[in-house]
Residue frames as qw, qx, qy, qz and C-alpha x, y, z in Angstrom:
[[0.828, -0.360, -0.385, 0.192, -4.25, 21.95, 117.66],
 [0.183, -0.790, 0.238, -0.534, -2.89, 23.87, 120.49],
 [0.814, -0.332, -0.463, 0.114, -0.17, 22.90, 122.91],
 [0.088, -0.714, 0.350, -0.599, 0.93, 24.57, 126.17],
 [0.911, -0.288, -0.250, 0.153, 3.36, 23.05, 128.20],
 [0.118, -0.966, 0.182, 0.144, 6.24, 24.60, 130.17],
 [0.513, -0.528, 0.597, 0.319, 9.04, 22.35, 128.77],
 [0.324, 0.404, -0.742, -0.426, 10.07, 20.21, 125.52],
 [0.054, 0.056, 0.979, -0.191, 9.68, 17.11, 127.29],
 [0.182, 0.400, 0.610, -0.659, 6.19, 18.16, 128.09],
 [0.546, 0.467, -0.016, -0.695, 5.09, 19.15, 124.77],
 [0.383, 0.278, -0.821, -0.319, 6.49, 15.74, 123.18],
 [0.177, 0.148, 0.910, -0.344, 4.43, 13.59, 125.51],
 [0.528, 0.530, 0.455, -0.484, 1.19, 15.41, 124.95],
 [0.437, 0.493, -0.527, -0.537, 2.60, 15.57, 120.64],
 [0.176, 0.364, -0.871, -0.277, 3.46, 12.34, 120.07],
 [0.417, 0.341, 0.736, -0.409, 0.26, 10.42, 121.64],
 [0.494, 0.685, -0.011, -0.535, -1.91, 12.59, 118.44],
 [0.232, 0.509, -0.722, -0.407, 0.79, 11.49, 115.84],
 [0.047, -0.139, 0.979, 0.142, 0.83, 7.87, 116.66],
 [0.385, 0.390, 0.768, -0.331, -2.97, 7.31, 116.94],
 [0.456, 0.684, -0.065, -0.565, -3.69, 8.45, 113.94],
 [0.717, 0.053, 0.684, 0.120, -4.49, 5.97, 111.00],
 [0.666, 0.735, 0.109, 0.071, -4.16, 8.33, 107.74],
 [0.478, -0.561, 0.327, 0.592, -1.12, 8.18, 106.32],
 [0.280, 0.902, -0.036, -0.325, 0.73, 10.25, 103.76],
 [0.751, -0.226, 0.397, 0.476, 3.27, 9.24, 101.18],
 [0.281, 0.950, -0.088, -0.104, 5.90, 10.95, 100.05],
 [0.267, 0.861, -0.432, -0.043, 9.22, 11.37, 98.70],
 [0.053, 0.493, -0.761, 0.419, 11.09, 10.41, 102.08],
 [0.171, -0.145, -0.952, 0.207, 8.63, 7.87, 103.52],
 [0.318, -0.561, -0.628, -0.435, 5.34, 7.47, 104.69],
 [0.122, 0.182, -0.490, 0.844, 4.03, 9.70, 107.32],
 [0.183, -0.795, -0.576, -0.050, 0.84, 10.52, 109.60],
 [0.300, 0.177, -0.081, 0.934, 0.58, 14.39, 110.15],
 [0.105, -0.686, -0.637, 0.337, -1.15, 17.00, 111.97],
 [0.412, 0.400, 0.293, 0.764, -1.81, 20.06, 110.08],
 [0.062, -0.684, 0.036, -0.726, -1.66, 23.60, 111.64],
 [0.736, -0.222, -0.498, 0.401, 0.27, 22.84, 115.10],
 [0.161, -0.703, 0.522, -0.455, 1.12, 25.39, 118.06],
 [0.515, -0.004, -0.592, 0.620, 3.97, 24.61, 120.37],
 [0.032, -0.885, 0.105, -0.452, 3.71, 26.74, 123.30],
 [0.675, 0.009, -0.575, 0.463, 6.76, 26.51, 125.95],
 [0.358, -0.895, -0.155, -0.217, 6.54, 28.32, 129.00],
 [0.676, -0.646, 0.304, 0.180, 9.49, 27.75, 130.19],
 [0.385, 0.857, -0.319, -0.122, 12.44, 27.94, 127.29],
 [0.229, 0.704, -0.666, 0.092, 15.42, 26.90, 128.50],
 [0.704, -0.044, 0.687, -0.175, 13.71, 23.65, 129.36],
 [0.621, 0.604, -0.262, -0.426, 14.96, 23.04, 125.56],
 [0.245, 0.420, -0.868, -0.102, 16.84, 19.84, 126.08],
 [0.851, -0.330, -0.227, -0.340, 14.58, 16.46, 126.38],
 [0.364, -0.724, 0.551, -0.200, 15.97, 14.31, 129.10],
 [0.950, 0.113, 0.281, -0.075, 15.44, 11.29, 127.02],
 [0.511, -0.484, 0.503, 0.501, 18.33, 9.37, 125.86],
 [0.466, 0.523, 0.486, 0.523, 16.96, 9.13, 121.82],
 [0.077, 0.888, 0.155, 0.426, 15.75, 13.29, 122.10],
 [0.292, -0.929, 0.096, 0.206, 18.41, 14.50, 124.19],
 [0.628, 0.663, 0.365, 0.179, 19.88, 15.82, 122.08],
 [0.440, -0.832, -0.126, 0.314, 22.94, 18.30, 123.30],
 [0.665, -0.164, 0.505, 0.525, 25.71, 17.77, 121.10],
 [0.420, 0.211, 0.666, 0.579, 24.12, 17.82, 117.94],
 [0.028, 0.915, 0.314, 0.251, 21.29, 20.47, 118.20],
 [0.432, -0.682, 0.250, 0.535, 24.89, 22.70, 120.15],
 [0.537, -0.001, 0.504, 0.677, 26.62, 22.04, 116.71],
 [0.216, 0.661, 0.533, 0.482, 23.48, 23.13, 114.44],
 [0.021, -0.933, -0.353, 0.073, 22.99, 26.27, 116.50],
 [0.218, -0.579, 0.390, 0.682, 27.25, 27.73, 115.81],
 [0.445, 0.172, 0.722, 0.501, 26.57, 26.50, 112.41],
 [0.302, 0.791, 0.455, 0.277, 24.01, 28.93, 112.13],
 [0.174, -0.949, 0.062, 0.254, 25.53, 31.68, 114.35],
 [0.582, -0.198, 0.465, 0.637, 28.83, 30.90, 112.00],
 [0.467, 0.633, 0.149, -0.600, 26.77, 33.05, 109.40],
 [0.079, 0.433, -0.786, -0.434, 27.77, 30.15, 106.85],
 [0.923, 0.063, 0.092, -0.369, 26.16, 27.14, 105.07],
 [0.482, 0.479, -0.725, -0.113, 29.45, 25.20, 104.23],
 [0.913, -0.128, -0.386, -0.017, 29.26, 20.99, 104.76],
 [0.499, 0.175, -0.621, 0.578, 32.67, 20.31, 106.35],
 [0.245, -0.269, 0.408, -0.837, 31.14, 22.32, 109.61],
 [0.548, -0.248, 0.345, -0.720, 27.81, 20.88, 110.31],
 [0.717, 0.124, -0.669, -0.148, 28.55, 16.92, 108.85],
 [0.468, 0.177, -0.789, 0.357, 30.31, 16.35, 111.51],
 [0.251, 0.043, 0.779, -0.573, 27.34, 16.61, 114.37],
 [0.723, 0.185, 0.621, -0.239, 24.77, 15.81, 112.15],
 [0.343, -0.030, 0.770, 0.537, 26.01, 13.37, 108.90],
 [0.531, 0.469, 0.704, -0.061, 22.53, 13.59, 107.28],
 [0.093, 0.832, -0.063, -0.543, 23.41, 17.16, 105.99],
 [0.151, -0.310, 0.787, 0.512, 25.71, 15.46, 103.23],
 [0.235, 0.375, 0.884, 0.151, 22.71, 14.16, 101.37],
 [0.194, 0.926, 0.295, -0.131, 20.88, 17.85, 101.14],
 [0.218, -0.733, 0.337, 0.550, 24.31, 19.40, 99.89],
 [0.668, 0.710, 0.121, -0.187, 24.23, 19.95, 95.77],
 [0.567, 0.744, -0.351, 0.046, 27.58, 20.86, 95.14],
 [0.857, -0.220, -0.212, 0.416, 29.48, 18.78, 98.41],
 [0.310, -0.002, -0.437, 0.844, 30.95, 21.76, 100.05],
 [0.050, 0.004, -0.412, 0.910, 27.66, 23.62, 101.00],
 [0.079, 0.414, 0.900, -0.110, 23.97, 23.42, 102.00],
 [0.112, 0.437, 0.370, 0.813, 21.58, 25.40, 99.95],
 [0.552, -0.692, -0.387, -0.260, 18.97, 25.39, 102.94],
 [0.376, 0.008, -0.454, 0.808, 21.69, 26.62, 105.43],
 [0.187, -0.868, -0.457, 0.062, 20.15, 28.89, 107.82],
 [0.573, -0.501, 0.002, 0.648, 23.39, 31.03, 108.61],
 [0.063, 0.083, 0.424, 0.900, 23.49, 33.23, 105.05],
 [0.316, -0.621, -0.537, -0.475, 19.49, 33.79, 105.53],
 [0.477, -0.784, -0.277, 0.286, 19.73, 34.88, 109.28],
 [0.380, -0.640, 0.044, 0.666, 22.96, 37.18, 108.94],
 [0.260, -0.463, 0.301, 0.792, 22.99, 38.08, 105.17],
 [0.418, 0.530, 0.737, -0.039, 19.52, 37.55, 103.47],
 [0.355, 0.834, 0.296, 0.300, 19.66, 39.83, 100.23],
 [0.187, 0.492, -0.307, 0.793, 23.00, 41.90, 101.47],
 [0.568, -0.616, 0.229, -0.496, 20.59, 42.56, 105.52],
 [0.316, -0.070, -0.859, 0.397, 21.84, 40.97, 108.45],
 [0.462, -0.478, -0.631, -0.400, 18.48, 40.14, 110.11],
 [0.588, -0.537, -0.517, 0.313, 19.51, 39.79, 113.23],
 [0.312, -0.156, -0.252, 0.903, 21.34, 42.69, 113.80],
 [0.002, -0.195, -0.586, -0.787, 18.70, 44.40, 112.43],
 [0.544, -0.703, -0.330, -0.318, 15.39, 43.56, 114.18],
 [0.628, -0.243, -0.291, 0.680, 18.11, 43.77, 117.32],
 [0.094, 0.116, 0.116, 0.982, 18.22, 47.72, 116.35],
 [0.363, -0.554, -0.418, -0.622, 14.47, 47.63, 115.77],
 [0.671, -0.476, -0.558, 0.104, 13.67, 46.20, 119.09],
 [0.372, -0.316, -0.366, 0.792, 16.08, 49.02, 121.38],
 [0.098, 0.071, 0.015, -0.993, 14.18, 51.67, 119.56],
 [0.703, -0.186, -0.182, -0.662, 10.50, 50.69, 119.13],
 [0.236, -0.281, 0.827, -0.426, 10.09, 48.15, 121.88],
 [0.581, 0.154, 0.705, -0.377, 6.56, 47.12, 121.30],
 [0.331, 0.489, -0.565, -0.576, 7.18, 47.03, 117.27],
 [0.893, 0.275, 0.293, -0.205, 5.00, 44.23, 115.21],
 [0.742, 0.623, -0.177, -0.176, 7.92, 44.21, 112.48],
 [0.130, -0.612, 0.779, 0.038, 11.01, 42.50, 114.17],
 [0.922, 0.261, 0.265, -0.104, 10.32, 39.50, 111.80],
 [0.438, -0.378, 0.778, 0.247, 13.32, 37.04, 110.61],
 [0.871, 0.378, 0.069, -0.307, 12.30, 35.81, 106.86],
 [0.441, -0.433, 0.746, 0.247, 13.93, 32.57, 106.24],
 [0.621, 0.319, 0.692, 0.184, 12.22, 30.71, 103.61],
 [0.193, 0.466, -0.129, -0.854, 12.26, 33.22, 100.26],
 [0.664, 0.612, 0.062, -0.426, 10.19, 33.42, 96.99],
 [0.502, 0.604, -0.555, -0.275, 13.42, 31.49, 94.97],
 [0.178, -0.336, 0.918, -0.110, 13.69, 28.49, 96.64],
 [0.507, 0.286, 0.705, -0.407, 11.05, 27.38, 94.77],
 [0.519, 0.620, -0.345, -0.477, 11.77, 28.83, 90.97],
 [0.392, 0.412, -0.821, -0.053, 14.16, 25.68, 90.92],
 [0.795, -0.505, -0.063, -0.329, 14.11, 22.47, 92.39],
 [0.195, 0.617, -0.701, 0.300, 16.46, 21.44, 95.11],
 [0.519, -0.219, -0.823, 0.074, 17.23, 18.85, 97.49],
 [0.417, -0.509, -0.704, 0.268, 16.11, 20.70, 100.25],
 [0.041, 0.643, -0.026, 0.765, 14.97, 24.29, 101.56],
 [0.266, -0.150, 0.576, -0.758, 14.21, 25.99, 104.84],
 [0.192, -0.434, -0.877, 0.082, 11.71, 23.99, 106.89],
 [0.170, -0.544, -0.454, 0.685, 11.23, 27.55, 108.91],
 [0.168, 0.754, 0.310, 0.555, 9.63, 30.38, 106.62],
 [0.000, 0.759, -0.032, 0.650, 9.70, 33.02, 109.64],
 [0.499, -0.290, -0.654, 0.489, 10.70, 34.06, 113.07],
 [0.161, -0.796, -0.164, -0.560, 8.82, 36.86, 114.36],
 [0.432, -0.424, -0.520, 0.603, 9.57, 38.52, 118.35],
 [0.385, -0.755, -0.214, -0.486, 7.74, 40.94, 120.32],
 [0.328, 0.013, -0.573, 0.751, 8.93, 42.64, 123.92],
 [0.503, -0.560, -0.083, -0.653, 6.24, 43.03, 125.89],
 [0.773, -0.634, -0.008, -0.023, 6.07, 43.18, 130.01],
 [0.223, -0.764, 0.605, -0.018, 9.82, 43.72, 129.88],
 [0.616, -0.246, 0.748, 0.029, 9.94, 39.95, 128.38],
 [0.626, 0.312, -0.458, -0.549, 10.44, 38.88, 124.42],
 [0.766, 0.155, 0.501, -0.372, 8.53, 36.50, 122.90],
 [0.160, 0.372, -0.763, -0.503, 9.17, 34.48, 119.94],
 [0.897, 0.316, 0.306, -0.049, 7.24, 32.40, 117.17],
 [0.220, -0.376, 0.785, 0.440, 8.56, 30.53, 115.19],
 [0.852, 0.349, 0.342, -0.188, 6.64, 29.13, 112.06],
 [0.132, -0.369, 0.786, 0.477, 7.33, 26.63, 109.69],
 [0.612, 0.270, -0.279, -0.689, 5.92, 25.13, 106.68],
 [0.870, 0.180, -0.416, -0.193, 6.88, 21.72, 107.63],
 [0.399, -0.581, 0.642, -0.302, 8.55, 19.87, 110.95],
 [0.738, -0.061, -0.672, 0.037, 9.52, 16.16, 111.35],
 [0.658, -0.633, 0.030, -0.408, 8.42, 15.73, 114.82],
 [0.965, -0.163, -0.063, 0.194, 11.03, 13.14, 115.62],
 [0.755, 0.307, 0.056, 0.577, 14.20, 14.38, 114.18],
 [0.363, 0.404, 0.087, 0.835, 13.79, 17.58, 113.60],
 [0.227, -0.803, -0.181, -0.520, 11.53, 19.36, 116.15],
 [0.700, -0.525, -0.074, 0.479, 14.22, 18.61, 119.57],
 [0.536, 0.047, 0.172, 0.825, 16.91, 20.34, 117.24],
 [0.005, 0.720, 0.294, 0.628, 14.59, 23.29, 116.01],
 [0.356, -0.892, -0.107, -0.256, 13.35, 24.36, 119.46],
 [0.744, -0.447, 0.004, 0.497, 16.50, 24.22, 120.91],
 [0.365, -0.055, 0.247, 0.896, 18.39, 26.37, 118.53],
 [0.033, -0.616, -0.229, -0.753, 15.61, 28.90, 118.28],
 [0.553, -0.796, -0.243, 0.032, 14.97, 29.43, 121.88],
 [0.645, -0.433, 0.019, 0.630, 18.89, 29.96, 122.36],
 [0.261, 0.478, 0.338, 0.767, 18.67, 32.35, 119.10],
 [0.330, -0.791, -0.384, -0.344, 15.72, 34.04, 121.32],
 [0.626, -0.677, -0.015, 0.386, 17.79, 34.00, 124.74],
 [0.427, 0.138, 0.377, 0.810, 20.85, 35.70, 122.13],
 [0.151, -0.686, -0.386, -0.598, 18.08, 38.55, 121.20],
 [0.460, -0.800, -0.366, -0.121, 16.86, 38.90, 124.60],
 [0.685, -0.465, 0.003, 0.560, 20.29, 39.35, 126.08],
 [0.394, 0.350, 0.345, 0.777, 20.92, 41.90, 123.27],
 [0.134, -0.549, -0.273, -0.779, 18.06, 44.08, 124.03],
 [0.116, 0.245, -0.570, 0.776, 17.90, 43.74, 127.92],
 [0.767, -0.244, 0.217, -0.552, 14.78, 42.04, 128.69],
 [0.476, 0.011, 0.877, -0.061, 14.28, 38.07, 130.23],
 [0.221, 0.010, -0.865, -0.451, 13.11, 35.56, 128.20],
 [0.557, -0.084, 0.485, -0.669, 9.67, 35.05, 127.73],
 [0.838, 0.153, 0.464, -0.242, 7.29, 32.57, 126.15],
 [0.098, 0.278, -0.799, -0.524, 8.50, 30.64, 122.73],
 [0.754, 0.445, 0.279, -0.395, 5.52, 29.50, 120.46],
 [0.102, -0.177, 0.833, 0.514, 6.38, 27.08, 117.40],
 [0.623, 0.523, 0.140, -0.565, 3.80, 26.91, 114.46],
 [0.167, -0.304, 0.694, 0.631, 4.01, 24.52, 111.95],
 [0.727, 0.233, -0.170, -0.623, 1.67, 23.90, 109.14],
 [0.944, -0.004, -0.325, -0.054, 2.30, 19.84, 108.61],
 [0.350, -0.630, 0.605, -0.337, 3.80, 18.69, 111.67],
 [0.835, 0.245, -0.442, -0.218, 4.62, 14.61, 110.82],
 [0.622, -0.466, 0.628, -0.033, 5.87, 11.64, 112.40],
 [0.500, 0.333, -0.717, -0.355, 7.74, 9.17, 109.14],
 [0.864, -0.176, -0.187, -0.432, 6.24, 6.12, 109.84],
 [0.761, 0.415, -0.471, 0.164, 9.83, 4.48, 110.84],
 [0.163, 0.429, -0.477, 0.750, 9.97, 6.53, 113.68],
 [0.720, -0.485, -0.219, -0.445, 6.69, 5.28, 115.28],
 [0.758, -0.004, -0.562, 0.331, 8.62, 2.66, 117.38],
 [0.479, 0.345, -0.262, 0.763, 10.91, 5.22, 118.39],
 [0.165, -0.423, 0.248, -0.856, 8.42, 7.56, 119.55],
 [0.748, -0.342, -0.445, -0.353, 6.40, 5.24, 121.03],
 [0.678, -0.094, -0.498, 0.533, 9.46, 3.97, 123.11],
 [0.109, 0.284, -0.157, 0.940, 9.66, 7.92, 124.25],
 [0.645, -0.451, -0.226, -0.574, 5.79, 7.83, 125.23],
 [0.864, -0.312, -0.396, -0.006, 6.38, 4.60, 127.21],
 [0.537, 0.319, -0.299, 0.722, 9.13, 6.56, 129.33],
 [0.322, -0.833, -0.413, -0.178, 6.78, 9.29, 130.57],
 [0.099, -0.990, -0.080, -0.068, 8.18, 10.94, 133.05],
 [0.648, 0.365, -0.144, 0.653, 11.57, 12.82, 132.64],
 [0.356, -0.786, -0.304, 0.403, 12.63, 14.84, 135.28],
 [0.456, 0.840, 0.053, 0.288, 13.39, 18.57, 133.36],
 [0.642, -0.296, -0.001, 0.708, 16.45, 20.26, 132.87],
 [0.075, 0.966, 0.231, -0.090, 16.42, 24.19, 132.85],
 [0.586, 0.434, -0.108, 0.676, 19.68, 25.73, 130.89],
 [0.242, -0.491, -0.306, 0.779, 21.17, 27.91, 133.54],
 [0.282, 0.919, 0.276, -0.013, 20.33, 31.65, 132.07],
 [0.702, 0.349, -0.064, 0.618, 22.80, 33.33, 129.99],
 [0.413, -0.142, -0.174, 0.883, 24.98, 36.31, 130.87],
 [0.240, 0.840, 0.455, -0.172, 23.18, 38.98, 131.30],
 [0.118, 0.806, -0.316, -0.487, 24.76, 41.95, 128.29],
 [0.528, 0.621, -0.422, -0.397, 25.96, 41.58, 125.01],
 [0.837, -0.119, 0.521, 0.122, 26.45, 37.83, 124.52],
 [0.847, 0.521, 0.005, 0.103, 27.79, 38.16, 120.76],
 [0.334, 0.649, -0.679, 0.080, 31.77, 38.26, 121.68],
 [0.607, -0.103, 0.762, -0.199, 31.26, 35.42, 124.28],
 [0.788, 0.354, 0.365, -0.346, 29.62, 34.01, 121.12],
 [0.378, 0.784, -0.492, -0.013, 32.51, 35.04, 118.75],
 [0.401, -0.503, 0.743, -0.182, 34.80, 33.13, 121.50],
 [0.722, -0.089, 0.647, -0.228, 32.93, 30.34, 121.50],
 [0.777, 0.623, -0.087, -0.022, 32.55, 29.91, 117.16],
 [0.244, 0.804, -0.541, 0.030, 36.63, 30.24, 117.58],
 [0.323, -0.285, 0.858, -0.278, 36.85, 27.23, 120.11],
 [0.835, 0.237, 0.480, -0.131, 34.80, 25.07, 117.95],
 [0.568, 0.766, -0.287, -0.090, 36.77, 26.17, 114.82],
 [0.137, 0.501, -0.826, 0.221, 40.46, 24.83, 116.85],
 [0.623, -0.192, 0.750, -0.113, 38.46, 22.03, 118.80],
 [0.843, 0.360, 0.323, -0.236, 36.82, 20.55, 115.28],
 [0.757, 0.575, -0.275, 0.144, 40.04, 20.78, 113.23],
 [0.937, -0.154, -0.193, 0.249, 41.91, 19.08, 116.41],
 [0.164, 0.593, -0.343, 0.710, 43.91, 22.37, 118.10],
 [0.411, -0.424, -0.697, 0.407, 44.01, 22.04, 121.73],
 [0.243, -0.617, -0.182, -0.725, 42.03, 24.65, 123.98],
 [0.362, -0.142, -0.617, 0.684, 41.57, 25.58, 127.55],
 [0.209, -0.767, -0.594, -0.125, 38.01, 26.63, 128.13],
 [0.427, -0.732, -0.307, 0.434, 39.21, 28.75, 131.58],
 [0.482, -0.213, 0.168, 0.833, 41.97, 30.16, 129.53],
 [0.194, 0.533, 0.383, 0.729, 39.17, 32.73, 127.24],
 [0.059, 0.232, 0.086, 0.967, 37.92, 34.42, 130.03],
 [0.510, -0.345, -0.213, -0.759, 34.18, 34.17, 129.52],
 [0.585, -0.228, 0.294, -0.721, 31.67, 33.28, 131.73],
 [0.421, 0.099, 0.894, -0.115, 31.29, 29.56, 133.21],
 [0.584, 0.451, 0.264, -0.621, 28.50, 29.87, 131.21],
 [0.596, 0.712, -0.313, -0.202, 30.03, 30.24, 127.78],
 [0.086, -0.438, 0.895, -0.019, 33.34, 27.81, 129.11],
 [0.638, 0.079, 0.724, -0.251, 30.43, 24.96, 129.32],
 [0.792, 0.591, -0.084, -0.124, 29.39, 25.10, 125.69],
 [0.370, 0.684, -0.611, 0.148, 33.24, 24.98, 124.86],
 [0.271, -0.433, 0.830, -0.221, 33.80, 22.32, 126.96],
 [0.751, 0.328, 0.475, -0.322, 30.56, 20.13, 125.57],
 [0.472, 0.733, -0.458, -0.172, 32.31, 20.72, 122.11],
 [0.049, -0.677, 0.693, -0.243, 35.14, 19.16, 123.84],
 [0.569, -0.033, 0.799, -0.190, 33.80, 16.02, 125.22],
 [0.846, 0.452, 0.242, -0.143, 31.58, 15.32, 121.81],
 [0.435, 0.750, -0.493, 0.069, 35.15, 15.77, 119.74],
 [0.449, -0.573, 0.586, -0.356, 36.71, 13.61, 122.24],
 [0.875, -0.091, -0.040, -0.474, 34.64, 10.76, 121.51],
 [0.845, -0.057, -0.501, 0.177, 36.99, 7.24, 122.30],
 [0.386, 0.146, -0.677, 0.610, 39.13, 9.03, 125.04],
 [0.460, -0.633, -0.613, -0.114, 37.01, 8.20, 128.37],
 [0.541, -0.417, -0.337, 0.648, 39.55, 9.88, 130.74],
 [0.048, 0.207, 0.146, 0.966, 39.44, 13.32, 128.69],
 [0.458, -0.543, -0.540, -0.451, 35.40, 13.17, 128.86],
 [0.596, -0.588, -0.543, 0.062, 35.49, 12.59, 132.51],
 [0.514, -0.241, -0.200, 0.799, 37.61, 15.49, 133.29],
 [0.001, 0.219, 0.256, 0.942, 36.27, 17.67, 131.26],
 [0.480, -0.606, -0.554, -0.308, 32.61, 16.63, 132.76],
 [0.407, -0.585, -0.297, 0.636, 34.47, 17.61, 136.58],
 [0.310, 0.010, 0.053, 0.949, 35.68, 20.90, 135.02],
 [0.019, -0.531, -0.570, -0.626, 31.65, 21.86, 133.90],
 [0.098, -0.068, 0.310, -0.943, 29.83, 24.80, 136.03],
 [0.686, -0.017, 0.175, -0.706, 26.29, 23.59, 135.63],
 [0.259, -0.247, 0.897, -0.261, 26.18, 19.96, 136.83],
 [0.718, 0.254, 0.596, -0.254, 23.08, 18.93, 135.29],
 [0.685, 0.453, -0.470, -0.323, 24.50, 18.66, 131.53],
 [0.392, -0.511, 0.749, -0.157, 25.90, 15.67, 133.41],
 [0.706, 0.047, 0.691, -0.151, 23.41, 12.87, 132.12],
 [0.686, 0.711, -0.016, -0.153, 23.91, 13.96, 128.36],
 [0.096, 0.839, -0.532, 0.060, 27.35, 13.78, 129.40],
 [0.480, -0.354, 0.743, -0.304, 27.32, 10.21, 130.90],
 [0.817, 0.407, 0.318, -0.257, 25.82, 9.10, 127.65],
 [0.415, 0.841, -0.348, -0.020, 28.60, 10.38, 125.78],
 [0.116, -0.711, 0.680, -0.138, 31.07, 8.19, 128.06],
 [0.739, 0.180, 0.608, -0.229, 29.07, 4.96, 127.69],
 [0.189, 0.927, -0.097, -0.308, 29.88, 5.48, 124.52],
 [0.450, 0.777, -0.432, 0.085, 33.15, 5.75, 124.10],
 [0.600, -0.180, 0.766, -0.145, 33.51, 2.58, 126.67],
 [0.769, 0.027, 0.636, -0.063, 32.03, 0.86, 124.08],
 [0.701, 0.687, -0.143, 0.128, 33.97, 2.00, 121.07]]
């Protein structure tokens, strides 16, 4: 099955229709599922990575998971706290075996990224700038959980990289807002490295599932329809990875409850907005902090993710 759509929104409408109509179901472990096996995403349009629905929009928490990986760490205490479920896949309670961050920056002693980065300034139109997340031992033993993603692969061609992404498995509900969101910004991060625009982002999974619990859910999403899109501004153009440094440092002092001053690092509006989104989701009962911080933001449409966040904390 083959979809091509130029947003997120746009590719869950035309997904989730397939899932629900479909009367085999699968049971397993975690719950019963219907699934489509051997899925393309295609987005045309990236930084249309945030749905505008209020269950998949998702800003906060798929923001957290993506420093969590660029923190090149797997440790709990970081990524509980935007999304809890992580405490249940964590063996020893301080760290998650399926982290992505130690497989993207320090897989077998290689940092990956920096790595196909390098490849990419010297052999532009190179087949081998491939990311391997899943490996050959997560599978001698058994754990609670491994990579979902086995590989990211990117290609610069027309002066614009591309990126797939496969995986061996996707929960269409849960997990596939969070995925493309933190691999498209991983991609923009690359692209801004090596000095071409973003181009297309493809996602591949072999079983692509909906858990039967979530039918409702998505159903409620279907019955929504249309969502007018939001397009992340585009990042800075040059090296984004001290802006990126910055920003890992201002989620370290905002999550363990140091104050900060977005304006005061410097970087680009750009990079102040993440650090300020931190800010409001840490925030969470004071309304008056939220609503300042939401005047203070440079790109005006994180506004309704932001308006969700204050509803909220009205009603805690």
């Amino acid at each position: 099955m083959h979809i091509l759509q130029e947003t997120l929104d746009d590719a869950l409408l035309k997904l989730y229709p397939e899932l629900l109509k479909l009367t085999d179901v699968v049971t397993a472990t975690r719950g019963d599922f219907t699934e489509l096996v051997g899925v393309l995403i295609e987005i045309t349009k990236p930084r249309a990575r945030l749905s505008r629905s209020e269950t998949r929009g998702k800003l906060f928490s798929s923001l957290g998971e993506l420093l969590w990986y660029l923190s090149r760490d797997n440790k709990l205490d970081f990524i509980e706290r935007y999304v809890p479920k992580y405490r249940k896949e964590s063996e020893d309670g301080t760290t998650v075996y399926g982290g992505y961050g130690p497989r993207l920056f320090s897989q077998g002693g290689a940092d990956q990224v920096s790595n196909i980065i390098d490849l990419l300034r010297d052999s532009p139109t190179t087949r081998r700038a491939v990311i391997q997340i899943f490996d050959a031992v997560d599978i001698t033993d058994r754990h609670k959980e491994v990579p979902c993603t086995t590989t990211l692969q990117f290609f610069v061609r027309k002066e614009r990289l591309n990126m797939i992404t496969t995986m061996r498995s996707n929960d269409a509900y849960l997990g596939l807002p969070h995925d493309v969101f933190c691999f498209t910004m991983l991609q923009e991060l690359i692209a801004r490295s090596v000095n071409v625009e973003l181009g297309t982002y493809r996602h591949f999974t072999g079983s692509l599932h909906l858990y039967r619990k979530h039918h409702l859910l998505a159903q409620d999403f279907v019955n929504e329809r249309f969502q007018t899109p939001i397009e992340m501004p585009p990042m800075p153009p040059g090296d984004p990875w001290v802006a990126v440094a910055s920003v890992l440092q201002a989620e370290a002092n905002i999550r363990t409850g140091k104050p900060i001053d977005a304006t005061a690092t410097k970087l680009d509006s750009y990079w102040c907005d993440l650090i300020r989104i931190l800010q409001i989701y840490f925030a969470e009962r004071d309304e008056a902090k939220i609503n300042a911080l939401s005047e203070a933001m440079s790109f005006r449409r994180f506004k309704p993710y932001i308006l969700s966040r204050t509803r909220n904390a009205g009603r805690k």
